[in-house]
RODO-2510 file (C-alpha; in nm, 4 decimals, decimal comma):
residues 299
     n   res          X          Y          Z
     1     x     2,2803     4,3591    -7,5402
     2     x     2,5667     4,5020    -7,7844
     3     x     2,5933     4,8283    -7,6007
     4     x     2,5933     4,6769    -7,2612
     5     x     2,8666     4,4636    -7,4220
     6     x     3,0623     4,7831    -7,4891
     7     x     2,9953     4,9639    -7,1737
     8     x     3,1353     4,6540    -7,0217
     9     x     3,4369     4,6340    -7,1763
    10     x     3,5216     5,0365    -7,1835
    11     x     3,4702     5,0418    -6,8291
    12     x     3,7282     4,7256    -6,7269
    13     x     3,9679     4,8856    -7,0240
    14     x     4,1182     5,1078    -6,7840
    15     x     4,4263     5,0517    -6,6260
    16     x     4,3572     5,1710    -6,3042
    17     x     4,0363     4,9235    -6,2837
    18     x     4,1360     4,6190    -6,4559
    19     x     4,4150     4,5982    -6,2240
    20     x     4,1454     4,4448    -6,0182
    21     x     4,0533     4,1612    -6,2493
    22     x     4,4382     4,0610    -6,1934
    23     x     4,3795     4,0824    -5,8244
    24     x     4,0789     3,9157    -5,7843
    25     x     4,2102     3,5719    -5,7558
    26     x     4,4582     3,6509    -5,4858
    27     x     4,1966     3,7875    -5,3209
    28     x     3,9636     3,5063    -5,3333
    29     x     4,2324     3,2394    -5,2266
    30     x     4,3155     3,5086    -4,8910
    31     x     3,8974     3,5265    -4,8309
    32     x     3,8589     3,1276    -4,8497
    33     x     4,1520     3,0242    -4,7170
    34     x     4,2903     3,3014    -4,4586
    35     x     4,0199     3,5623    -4,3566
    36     x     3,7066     3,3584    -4,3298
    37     x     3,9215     3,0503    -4,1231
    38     x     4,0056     3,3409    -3,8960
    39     x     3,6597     3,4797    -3,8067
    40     x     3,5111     3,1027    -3,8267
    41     x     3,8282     2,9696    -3,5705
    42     x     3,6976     3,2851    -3,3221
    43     x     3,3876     3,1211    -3,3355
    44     x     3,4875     2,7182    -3,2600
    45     x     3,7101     2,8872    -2,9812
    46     x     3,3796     2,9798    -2,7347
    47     x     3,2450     2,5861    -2,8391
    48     x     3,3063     2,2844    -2,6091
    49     x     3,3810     2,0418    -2,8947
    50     x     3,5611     1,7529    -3,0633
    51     x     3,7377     1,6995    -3,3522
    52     x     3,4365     1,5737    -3,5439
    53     x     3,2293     1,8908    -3,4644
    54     x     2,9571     1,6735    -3,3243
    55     x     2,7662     1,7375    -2,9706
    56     x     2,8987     2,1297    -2,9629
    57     x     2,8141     2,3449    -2,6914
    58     x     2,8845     2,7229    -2,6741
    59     x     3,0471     2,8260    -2,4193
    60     x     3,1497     3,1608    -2,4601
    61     x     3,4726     3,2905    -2,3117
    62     x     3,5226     2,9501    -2,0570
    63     x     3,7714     2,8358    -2,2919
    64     x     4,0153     3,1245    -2,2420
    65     x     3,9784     3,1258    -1,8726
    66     x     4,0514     2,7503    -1,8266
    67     x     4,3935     2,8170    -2,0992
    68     x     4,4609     3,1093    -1,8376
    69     x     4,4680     2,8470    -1,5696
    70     x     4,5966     2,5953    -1,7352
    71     x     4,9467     2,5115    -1,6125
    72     x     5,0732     2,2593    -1,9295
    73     x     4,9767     2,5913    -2,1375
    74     x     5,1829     2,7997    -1,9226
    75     x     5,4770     2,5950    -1,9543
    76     x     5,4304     2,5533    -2,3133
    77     x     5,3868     2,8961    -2,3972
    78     x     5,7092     2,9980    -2,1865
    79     x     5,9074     2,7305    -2,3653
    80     x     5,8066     2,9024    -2,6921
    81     x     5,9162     3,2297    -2,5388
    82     x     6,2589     3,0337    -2,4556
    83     x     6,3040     2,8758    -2,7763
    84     x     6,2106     3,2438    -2,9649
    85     x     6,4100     3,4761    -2,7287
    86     x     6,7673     3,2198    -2,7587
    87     x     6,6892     3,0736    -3,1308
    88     x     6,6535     3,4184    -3,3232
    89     x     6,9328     3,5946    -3,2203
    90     x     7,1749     3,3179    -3,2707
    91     x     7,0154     3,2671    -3,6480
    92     x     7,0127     3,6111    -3,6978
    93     x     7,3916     3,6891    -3,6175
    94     x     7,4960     3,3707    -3,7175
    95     x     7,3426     3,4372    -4,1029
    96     x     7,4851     3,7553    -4,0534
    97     x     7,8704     3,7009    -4,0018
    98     x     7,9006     3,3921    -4,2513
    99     x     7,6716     3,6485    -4,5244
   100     x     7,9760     3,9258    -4,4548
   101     x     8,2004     3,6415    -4,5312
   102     x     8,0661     3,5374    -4,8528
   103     x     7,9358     3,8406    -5,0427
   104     x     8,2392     3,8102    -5,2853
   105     x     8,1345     3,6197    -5,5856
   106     x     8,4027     3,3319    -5,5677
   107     x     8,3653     2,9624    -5,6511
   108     x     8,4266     2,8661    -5,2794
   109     x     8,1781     3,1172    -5,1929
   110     x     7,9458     3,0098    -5,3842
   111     x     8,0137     2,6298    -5,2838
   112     x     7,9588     2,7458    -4,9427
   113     x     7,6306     2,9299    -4,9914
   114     x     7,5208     2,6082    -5,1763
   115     x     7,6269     2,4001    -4,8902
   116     x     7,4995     2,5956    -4,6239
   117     x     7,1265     2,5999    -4,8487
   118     x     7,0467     2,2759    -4,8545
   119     x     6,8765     2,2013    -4,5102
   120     x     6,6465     2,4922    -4,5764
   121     x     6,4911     2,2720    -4,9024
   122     x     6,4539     1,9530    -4,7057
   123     x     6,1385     1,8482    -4,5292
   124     x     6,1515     2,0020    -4,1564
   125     x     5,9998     1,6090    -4,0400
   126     x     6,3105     1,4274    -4,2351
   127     x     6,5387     1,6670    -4,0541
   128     x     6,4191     1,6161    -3,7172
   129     x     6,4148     1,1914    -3,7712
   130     x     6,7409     1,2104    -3,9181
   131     x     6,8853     1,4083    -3,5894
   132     x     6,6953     1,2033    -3,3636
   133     x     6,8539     0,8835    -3,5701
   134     x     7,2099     1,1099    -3,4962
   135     x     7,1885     1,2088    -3,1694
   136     x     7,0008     0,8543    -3,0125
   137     x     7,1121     0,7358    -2,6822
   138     x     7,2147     0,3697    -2,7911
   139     x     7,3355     0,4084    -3,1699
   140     x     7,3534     0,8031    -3,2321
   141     x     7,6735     0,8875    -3,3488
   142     x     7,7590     1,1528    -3,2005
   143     x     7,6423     1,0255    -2,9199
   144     x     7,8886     0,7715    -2,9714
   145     x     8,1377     1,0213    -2,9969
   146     x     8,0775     1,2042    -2,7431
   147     x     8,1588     0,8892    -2,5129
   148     x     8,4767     0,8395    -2,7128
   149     x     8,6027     1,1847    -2,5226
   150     x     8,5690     1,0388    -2,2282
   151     x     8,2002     1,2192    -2,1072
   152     x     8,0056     0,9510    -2,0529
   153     x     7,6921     0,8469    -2,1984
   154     x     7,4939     1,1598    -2,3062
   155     x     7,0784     1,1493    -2,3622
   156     x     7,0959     1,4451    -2,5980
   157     x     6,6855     1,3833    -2,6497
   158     x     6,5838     1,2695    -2,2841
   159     x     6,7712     1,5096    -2,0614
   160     x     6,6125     1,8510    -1,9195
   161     x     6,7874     2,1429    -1,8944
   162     x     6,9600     1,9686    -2,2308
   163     x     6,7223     1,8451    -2,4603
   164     x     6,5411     2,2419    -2,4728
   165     x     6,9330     2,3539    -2,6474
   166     x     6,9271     2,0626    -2,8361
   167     x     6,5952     2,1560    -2,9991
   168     x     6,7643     2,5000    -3,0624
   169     x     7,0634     2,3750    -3,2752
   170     x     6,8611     2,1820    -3,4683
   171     x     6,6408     2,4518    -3,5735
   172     x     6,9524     2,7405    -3,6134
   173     x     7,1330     2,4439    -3,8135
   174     x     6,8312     2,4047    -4,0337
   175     x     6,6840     2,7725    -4,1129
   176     x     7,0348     2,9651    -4,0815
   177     x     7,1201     2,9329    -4,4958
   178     x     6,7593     3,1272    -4,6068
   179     x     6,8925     3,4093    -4,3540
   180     x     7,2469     3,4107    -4,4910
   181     x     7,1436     3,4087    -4,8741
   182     x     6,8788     3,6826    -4,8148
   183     x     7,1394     3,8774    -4,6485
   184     x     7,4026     3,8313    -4,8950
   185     x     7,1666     3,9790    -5,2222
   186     x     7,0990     4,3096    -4,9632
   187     x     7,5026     4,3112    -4,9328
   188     x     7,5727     4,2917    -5,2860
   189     x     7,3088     4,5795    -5,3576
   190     x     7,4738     4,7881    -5,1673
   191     x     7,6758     5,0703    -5,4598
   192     x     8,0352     5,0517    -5,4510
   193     x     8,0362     5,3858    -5,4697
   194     x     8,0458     5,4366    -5,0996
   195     x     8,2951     5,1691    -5,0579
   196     x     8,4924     5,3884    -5,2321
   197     x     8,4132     5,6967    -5,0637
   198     x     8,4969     5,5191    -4,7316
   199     x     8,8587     5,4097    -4,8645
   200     x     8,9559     5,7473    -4,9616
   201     x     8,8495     5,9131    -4,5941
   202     x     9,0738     5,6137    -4,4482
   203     x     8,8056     5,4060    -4,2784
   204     x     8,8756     5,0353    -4,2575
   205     x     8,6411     4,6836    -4,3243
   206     x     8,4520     4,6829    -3,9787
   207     x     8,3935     5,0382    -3,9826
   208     x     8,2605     4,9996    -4,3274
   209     x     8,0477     4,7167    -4,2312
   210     x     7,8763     4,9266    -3,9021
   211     x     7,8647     5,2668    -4,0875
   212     x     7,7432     5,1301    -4,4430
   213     x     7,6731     4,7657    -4,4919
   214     x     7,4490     4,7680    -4,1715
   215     x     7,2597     5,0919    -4,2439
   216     x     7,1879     4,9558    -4,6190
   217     x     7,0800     4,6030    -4,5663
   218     x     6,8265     4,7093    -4,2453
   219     x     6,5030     4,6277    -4,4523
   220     x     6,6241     4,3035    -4,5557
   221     x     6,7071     4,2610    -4,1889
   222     x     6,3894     4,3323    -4,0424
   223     x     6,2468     4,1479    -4,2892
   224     x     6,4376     3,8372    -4,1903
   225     x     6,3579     3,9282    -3,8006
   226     x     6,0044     3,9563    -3,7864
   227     x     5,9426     3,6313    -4,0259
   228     x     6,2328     3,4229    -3,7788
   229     x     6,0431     3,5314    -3,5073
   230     x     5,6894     3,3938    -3,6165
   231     x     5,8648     3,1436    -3,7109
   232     x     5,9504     3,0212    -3,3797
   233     x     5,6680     3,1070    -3,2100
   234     x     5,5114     2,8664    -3,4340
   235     x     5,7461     2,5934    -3,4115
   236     x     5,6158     2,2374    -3,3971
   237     x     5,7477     1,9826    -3,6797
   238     x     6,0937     1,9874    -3,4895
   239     x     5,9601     1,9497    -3,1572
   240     x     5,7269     1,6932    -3,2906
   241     x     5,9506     1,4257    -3,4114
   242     x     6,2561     1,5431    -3,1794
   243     x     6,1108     1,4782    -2,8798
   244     x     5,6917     1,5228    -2,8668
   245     x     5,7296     1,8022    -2,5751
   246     x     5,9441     1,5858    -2,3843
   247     x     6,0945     1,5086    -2,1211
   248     x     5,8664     1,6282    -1,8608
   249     x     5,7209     1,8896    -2,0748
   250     x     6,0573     2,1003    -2,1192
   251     x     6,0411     2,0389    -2,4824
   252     x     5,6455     2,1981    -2,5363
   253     x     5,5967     2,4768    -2,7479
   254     x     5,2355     2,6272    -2,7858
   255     x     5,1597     2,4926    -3,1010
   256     x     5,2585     2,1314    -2,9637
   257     x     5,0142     2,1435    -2,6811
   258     x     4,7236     2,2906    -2,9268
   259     x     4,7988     1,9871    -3,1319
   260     x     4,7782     1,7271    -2,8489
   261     x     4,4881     1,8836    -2,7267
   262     x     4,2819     1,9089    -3,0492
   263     x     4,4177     1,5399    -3,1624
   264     x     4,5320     1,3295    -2,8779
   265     x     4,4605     1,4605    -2,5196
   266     x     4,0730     1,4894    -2,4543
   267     x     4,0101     1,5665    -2,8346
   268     x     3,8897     1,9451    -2,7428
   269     x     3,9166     2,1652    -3,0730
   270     x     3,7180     2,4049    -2,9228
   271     x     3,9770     2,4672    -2,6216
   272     x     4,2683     2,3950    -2,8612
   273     x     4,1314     2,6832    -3,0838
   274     x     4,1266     2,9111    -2,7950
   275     x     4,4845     2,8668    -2,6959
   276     x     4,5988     2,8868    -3,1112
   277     x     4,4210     3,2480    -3,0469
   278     x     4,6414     3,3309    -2,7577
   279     x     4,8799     3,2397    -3,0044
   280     x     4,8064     3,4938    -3,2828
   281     x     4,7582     3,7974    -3,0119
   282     x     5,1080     3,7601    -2,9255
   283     x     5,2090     3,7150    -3,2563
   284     x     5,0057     4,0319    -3,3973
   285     x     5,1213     4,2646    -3,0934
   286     x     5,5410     4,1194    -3,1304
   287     x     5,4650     4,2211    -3,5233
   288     x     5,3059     4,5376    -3,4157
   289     x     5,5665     4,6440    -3,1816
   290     x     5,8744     4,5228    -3,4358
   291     x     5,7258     4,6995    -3,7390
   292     x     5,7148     5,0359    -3,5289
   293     x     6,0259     5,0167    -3,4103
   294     x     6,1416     4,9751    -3,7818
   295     x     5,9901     5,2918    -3,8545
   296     x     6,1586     5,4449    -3,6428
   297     x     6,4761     5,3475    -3,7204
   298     x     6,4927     5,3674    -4,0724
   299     x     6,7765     5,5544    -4,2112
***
């Protein structure tokens, strides 16, 4: 029992294999709660069922051809293309600009980086209530405002063609700070040294910013890209308590039609499940096709 003891011990006592001791728990936690949910969500997807998995039927692939036909999951997943295609790039060059702004290490920098934080820390749900409180028909304020100047009465929340742009400010005004502070540590990494280099040959701030500050901080900004946009394609809390997919439907992203269907409309997880896999096959090729374009273009 001793020596088996000992042979034990010598043979985890090497770096190279007790490295997986360390990693074992991560591992575990992505097996339980990410890998085995994904083969076991394939599964409920070809299963006419409820919530409370009672009275399941398999079905096999009748579920993807009814989402294929299904003209609420049409419109849903083409508002999510909307809301991915217009909310991204504004983030994205929004966090850019202000991060060029602030770099320097100043008080009022700093104050602004604070400032501009905050949202990003606060629950997505108390955001969209408090902006639904703000921009109400009857008592929103700037709502109220906006009558002041003479426009009328405005229905920010109840308005198509409206409500869709409404949804996107919200969401730029909420994640834009994580994209700016991630964008100002890749600034500030850049050396100095070819600051420098680019003040002797005679080359001014925006040509320093396309020909050096760009080039440098690319991995930080794909980073930021391909997270913003799975982000978006996954939107729901916003959507949710901003308007529920309304009105008319123009408001619907993917993820808030799975949820109605799984919870509230016809309580089919099994069809639900087979749209949330539509869902990740976008999601995986947009991914695919963003990291090899990254490869490509890395300096």
């Amino acid at each position: 029992m001793g020596n088996k003891w000992k042979n034990l011990r010598s043979y985890w006592n090497k770096p190279q294999r007790a490295a997986y001791l360390f990693l074992l728990p991560a591992a575990i936690l992505i097996l339980v709660f990410n890998i085995i949910p994904l083969f076991a969500s394939f599964f409920i997807s070809m299963l006419d069922m409820g919530i409370s998995f009672n009275s399941a039927k398999f079905i096999g692939l009748d579920n993807f051809k009814e989402a294929l036909t299904d003209r609420r999951f049409i419109n849903s997943l083409i508002v999510t293309i909307k809301f991915t295609v217009i909310e991204v790039p504004i983030q994205m060059v929004l966090g850019l600009v202000l991060s060029a702004m602030l770099t320097k290490n100043t008080f009022t920098n700093k104050l602004f980086r604070s400032i501009y934080f905050i949202p990003i820390v606060c629950s997505a749900t108390a955001i969209g209530i408090m902006w639904q409180i703000i921009l109400h028909s009857n008592v929103g304020l700037i709502t109220y405002w906006v009558k002041l100047l003479g426009f009328g009465k405005v229905n920010f929340l109840n308005t198509p063609g409206l409500t869709l742009g409404v949804v996107i400010f919200v969401s730029v005004w909420r994640t834009f700070g994580i994209s700016t502070i991630i964008l100002i540590s890749a600034m500030q990494n850049v050396p100095g040294d070819y600051y420098e280099a680019a003040d002797i040959d005679g080359a001014g701030r925006i040509r320093q910013f396309f020909s050096i500050t760009l080039p440098s901080i690319m991995p930080s900004f794909w980073f930021l890209l391909m997270t913003r946009v799975i982000g978006s394609l996954q939107v729901f809390d916003l959507v949710f308590t901003l308007t529920d997919g309304g009105p008319n439907y123009t408001t619907e992203t993917l993820v808030t039609y799975v949820y109605n269907r799984a919870f509230d409309v016809g309580n089919r997880m099994g069809y639900a499940t087979a749209m949330s896999e539509f869902l990740f096959l976008i999601i995986m090729v947009i991914t695919l096709i963003q990291y090899r374009i990254m490869k490509k273009t890395e300096y």
